[in-house]
N, C-alpha and C positions, 0 to 999 in steps of 0.2 A: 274701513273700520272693522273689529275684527271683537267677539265676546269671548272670555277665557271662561273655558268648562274642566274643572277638575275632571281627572280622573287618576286612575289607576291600569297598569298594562301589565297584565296576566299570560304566561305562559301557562295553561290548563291543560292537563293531561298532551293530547298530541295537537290542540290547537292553540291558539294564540288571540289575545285581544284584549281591548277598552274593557273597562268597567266605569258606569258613573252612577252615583245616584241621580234618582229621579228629578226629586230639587233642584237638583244642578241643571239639569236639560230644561227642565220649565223656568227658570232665571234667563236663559235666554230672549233678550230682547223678538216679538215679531216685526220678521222683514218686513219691509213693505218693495224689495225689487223684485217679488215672484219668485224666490227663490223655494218658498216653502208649498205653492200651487203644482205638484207634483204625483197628486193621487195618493201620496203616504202620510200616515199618520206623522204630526206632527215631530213628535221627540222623536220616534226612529229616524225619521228623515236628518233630524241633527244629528242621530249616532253615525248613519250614511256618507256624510259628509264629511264629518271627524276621520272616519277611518278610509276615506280618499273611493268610494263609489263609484264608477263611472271609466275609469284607467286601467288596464290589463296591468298596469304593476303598482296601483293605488298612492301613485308618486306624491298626491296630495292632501295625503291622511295616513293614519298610523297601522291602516293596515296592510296587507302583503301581497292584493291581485291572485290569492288562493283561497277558494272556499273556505277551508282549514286557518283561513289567518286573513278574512273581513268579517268578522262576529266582533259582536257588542255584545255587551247585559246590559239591561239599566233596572238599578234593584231599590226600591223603598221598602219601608218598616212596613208588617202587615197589624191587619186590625181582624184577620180573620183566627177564631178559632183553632187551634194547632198548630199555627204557624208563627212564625218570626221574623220573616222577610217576604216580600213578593219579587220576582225577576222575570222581566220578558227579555226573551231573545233573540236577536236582530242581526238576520243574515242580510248583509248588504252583498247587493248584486255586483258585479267587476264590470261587464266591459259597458254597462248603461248603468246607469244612478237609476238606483231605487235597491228595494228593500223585497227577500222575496218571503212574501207573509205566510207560505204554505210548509215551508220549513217544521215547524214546530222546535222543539228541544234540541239543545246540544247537550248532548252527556259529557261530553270534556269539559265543555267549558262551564259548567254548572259546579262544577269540584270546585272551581275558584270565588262562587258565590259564599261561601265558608268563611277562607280568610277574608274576604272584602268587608263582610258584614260587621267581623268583630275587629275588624279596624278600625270601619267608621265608628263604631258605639252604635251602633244596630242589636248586637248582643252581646252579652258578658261573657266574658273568658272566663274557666275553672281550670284545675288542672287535675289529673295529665291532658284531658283533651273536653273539649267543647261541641254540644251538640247542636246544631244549628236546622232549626226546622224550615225549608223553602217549598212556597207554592208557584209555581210555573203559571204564568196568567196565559201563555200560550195554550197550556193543552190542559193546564188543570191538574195534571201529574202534583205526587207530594214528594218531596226530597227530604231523607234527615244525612244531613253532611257532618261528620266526625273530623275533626278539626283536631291535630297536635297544637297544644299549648302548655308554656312553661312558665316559671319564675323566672329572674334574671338575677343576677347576684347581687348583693349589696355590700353593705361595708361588712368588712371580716368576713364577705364571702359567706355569707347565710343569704339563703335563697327567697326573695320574696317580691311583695311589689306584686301590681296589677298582672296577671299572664301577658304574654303576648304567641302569635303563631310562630308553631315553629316550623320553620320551612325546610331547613337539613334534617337530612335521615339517610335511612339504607335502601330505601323503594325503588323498587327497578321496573321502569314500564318500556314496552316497545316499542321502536320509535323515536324515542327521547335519551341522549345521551347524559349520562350522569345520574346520581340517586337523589331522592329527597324523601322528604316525611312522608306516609302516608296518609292519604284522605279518602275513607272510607262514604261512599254515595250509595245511599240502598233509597229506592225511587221505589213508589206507590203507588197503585190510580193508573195505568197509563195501559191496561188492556182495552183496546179497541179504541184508538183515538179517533177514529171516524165516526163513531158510535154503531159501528154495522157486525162487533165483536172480534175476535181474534184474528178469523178469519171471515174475513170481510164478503167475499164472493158467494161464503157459505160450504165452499170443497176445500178439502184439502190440495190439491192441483188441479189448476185448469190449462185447456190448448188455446194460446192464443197464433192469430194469423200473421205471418208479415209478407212486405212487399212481393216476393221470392214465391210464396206461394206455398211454401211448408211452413206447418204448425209447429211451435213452439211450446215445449210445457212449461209451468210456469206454478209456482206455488204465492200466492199473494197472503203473505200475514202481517197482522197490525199489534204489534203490542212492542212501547215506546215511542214507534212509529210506522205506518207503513211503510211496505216493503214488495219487494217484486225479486221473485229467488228463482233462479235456474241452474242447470248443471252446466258445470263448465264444458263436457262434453256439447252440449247441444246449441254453443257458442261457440266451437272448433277451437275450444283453449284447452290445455293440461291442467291450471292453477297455479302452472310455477311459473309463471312469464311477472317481470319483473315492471313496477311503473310504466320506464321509461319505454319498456317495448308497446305497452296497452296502449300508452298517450299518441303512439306515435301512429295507430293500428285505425285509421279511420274508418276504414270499412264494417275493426268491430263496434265502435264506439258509435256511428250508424245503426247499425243493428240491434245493438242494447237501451238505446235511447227509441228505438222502434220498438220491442218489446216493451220497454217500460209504458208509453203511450196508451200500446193497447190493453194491456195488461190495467190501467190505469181505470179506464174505461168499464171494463169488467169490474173494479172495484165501488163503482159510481162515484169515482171521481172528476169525471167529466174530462175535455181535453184539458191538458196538462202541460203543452207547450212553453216553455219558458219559467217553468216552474219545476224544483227540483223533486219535489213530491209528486208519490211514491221512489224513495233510491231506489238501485236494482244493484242486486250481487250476484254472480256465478260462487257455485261452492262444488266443491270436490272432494274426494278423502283427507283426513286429517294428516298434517305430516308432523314429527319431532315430538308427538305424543299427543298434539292436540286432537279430539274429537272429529274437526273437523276445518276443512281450510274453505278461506274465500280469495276473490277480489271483487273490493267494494267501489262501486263508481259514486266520488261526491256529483259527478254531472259532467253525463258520457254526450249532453250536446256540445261541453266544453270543452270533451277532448281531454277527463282529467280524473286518474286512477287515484282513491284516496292510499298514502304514502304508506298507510298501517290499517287504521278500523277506528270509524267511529264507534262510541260505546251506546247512541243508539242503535247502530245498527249491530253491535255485538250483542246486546237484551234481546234483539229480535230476533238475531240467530241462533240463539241458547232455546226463546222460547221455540222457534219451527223446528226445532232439535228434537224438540221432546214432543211432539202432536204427530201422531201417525199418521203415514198419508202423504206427510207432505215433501217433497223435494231434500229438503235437507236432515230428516228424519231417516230417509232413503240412503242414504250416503253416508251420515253421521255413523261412529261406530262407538262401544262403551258405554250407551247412554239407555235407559230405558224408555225404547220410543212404542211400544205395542199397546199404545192406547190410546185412543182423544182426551184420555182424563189421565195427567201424569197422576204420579204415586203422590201423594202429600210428601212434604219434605222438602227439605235444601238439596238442589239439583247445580252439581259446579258444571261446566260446561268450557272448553277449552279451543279457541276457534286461532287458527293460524292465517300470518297474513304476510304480506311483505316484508314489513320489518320484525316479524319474529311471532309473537301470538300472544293473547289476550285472554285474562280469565272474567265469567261472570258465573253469580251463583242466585238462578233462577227459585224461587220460591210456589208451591202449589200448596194451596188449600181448599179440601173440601173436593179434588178431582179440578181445580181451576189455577192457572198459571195468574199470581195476584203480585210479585212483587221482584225487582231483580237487587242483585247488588255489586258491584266491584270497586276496585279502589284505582287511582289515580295518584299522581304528585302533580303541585304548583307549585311557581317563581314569578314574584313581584318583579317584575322587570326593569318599570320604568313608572315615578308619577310624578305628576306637576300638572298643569294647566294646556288642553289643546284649544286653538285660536279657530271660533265658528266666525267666519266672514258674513258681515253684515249690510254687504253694498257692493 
């Protein structure tokens, strides 16, 4: 026996995945064959399962056995203040079932909480575009998502009728082949998600140790999400080395998963093992104009180079961009880094990555990095009902 949960399958910025509402997940009958006895929160664990958890290629759910494409949302109406919707985000694990709760936020796939909401009637369409305010019940982050919405035609071709999203457009993101509308995400709230502040250790860089016996520098900053930043030099990379050579580089992917650990630890994050938090990036000079270049490991215990740049880890490299001191400060070039306190102002920030580069445009107020923003495109993929097995 088997329960149908609507959803919805979002192509978001460069990830992929489920959308359901909440309702729908709590409509699920409980097991009673131990299926839901698994140390996870309940409704995640059905997102887990929907999107095939536990399979290095998620043969038994809708998603794709890549970090970048086993994410879920599950998004209710909010009752708070400011907002419009609530969304938690649910990174389901690949090659064991579960769900890894340390994650925090997806920046991609948050752009697609937009059109889901004013699909369902969660919010009202205007036109030319709709703004949809989202609170992130993971980290508390505030999101206001700018949504294209039009009329449709009517008789005699006068335009009107409820809006709906518009998905085509000219938007070019990297990574993603083809254009679409744009959707503008400027997120809130999300300096110091640890609560220990930007930089969480308290320096701008610190040495950490590894196995080898030489010290490691290491710049640890938290705003989106933490992070663990090295130069590509002190990983024995250039910055131009392609995915498929990283993935295949176990020795570095060792090593980077070893800095990340300790570097972890310095953060008081405690062991970290089997948890993707804090990511860790190599960056090096900018190339093709950008600011500055990375490679970002979604999880270098998995042996697995992200293909472009997550956009939290882009907010986080915009913000280490601009804080003197730190590693990527160091390196960045064009950018006004001679300060712990940028300049007040829109700060764009242009970071290059495998598939081409990525813009964010960090916000300071007051001498305090408070806010980022960039835009993405989404594609409704796929919706109807996926079958939660019951027995």
């Amino acid at each position: 026996m088997a329960h149908a949960v609507p959803y919805t399958l979002f192509r978001s910025g460069t990830s992929k995945g489920p959308l359901f509402l909440r309702k729908a997940l709590e409509a699920v009958p409980k097991s009673a064959n131990g299926l839901l006895v698994r140390g996870v929160d309940r409704l995640e664990h059905i997102a887990a399962t929907l999107v095939g958890s536990g399979h290095p290629y998620g043969v038994d759910g809708l998603g794709g056995g890549r970090s970048s494409t086993n994410k879920s949302i599950i998004v209710s109406g909010s009752t708070v203040e400011g907002s419009d919707v609530d969304c938690l985000f649910v990174q389901s694990r690949i090659n064991t079932f579960g769900v890894d709760g340390s994650h925090g936020d997806c920046g991609n796939m948050v752009a697609s909480v937009g059109a889901f909401a004013i699909e369902k009637g969660l919010v009202m369409p205007a036109v030319p575009s709709t703004r949809v305010r989202v609170r992130s019940l993971n980290t508390g982050t505030r999101y206001e998502i700018k949504v294209q919405t039009k009329g449709l035609p009517g008789p005699g071709g006068v335009v009107g009728g409820v809006p709906r999203v518009q998905y085509s457009g000219d938007q070019v993101i990297a990574g993603v082949d083809g254009t679409g509308s744009p959707v503008v995400v400027t997120a809130k709230g999300m300096a110091g998600t640890l609560g220990r502040g930007i930089l969480p250790t308290g320096n701008a860089s610190d040495l950490v140790s590894v196995s080898s016996g030489r010290k490691v520098r290491v710049s640890c900053v938290d705003f989106s999400r933490p992070m663990v930043l090295v130069a590509c030099d002190d990983l024995g990379l250039t910055g131009s080395e392609t995915k498929l050579e990283l993935d295949a580089d176990t020795g570095l992917m060792d090593l980077a998963e070893e800095v990340r650990r300790e570097a972890a630890m310095k953060m008081g994050m405690g062991n970290v093992e089997g948890m993707t938090s804090p990511k860790i990036a190599c960056v090096s000079p900018g190339a093709g104009g950008a600011n500055i270049n990375t490679r970002y490991f979604t999880d270098p215990s998995q042996w697995d180079l992200h293909y472009a740049l997550a956009m939290t880890a882009c907010q986080c490299l915009g913000a280490a961009s601009l804080i003197d001191g730190t590693v990527a400060s160091e390196i960045a070039s064009g950018l006004p880094t001679d300060s712990l306190s940028p300049a007040d102002g829109d700060h764009e920030v242009i970071v290059s990555h495998p598939s081409g580069s990525s813009q964010v445009k960090i916000v300071a107020e007051n001498g305090e990095l408070v806010a980022a923003s960039y835009v993405r495109t989404v594609r409704k993929i796929a919706e109807g009902s996926a079958f939660y097995p019951l027995e």
